[in-house]
C-alpha positions in Angstrom: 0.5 94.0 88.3 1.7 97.1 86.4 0.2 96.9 83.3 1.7 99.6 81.2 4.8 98.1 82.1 3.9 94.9 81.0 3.1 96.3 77.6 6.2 98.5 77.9 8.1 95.0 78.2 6.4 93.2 75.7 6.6 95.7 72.7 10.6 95.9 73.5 11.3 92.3 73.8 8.4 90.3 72.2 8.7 87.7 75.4 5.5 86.0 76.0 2.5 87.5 78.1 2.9 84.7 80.7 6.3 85.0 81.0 6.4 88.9 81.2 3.8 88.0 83.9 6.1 85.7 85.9 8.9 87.9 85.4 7.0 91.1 86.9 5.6 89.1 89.4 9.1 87.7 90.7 10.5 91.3 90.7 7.9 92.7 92.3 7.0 95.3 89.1 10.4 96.6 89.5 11.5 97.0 85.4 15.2 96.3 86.2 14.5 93.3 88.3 12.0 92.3 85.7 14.5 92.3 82.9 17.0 90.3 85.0 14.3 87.2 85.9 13.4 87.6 82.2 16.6 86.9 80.9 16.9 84.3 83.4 14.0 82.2 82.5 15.1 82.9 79.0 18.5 81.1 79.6 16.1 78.3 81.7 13.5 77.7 79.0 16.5 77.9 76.1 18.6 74.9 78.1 15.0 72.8 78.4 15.3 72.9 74.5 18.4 71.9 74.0 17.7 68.4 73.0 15.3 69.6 70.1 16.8 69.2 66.4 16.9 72.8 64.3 15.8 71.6 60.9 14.8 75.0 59.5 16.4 78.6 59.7 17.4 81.1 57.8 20.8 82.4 55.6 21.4 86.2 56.7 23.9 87.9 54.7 24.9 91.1 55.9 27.4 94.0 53.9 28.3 96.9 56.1 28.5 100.4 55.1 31.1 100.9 52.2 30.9 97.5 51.4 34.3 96.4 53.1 32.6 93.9 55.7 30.4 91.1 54.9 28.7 88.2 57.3 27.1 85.3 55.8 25.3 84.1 59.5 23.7 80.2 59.4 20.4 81.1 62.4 18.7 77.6 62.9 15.3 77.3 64.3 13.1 73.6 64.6 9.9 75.0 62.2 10.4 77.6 59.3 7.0 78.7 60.4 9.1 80.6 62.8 12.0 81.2 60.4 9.9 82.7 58.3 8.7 85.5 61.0 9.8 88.8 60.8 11.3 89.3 64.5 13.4 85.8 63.8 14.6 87.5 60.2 15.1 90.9 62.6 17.2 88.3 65.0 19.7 87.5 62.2 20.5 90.9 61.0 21.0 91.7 64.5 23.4 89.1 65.5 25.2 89.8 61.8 25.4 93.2 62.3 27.4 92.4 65.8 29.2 89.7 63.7 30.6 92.5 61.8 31.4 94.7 64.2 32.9 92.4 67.0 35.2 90.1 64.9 34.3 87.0 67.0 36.3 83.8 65.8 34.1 81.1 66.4 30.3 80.7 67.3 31.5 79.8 71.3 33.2 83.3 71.2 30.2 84.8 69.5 27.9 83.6 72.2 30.0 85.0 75.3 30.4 88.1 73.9 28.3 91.1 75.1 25.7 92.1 72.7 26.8 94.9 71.1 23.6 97.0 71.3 22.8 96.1 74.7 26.0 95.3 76.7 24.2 93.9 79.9 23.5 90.7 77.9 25.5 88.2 75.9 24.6 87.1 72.6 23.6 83.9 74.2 21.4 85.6 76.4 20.0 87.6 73.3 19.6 83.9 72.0 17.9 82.3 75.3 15.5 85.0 75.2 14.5 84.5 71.5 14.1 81.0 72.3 11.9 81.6 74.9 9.8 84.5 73.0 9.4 81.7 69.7 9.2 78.8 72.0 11.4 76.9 70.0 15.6 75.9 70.1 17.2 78.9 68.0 21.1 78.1 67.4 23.5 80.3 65.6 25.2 77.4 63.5 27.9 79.0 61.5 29.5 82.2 60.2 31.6 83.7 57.8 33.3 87.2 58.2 34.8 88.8 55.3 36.8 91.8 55.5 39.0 93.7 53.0 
C-alpha cells in the first residue's frame, strides 16, 4: 500500500484510515480509482445511517461578497460533539457558499446538484462522505436564500 498516498488522501478528505485503506486496496493504489470507491463507500456507510435521528447541528449563515446574497443553511448531525468540530463548521460554509452560488430551490435539488468546487461529485456525495469521515447521519435540513 502506497503510503504517501494514503496520507495525500487523508489530509484532503479527512475520511477515515481504514477506509482510505479499503479504498486504496480496492483500486489497486490507483488515486482516481481510490477516490471513486471512496465516494462509493461514502454513499454505502451514509444510507446504513439513515435510520439515526440528527438531534444536534449547527445554524451557518453565510453573506457573499457585497452583501447582496445571504444563506441561512440548517446542517444536522446526531452528537454536537461533532457539530461542534471544525471540519463539520468548514462542511456548512461549504455547502452555503454553493447555496449561494447555485440557486437551488429545495434541499432534493441541492443534494443532486454537482458540487460547485468539485463537479465530479454531488452535494450528496459531498454529504455521504462527511458522514462516513464523522461516522455519524449528517442531513442538510433547511435553507433560506436571500437575494437583492
Amino acid at each position: 500500500m502506497n503510503n504517501d498516498l494514503l496520507k495525500k488522501l487523508r489530509e484532503e478528505t479527512g475520511a477515515s484510515i481504514a477506509l482510505l485503506r479499503k479504498a486504496l486496496l480496492e483500486a489497486g493504489d490507483d488515486e482516481v480509482k481510490a477516490r471513486e470507491v471512496l465516494a462509493k463507500l461514502g454513499n454505502d456507510a451514509a444510507a446504513k445511517k439513515e435510520s439515526r435521528e440528527t438531534n444536534a447541528g449547527r445554524i451557518e449563515a453565510y453573506i457573499h461578497g457585497g452583501s447582496g446574497v445571504g444563506v441561512l443553511l440548517e446542517l444536522r448531525s446526531e452528537t454536537d460533539f461533532v457539530s461542534r468540530n471544525e471540519d463539520f463548521a468548514k462542511l456548512a460554509h461549504e455547502v452555503a457558499m454553493h447555496i449561494a452560488a447555485m440557486k437551488p430551490s429545495s434541499v432534493d435539488e441541492l443534494m443532486t446538484q454537482a458540487y460547485i468546487k468539485n463537479p465530479s461529485q454531488t452535494v450528496a456525495d459531498l454529504i455521504g462522505t462527511s458522514s462516513a469521515t464523522f461516522g455519524e447521519r449528517i442531513v442538510i435540513r433547511q435553507f433560506v436564500r436571500y437575494e437583492l
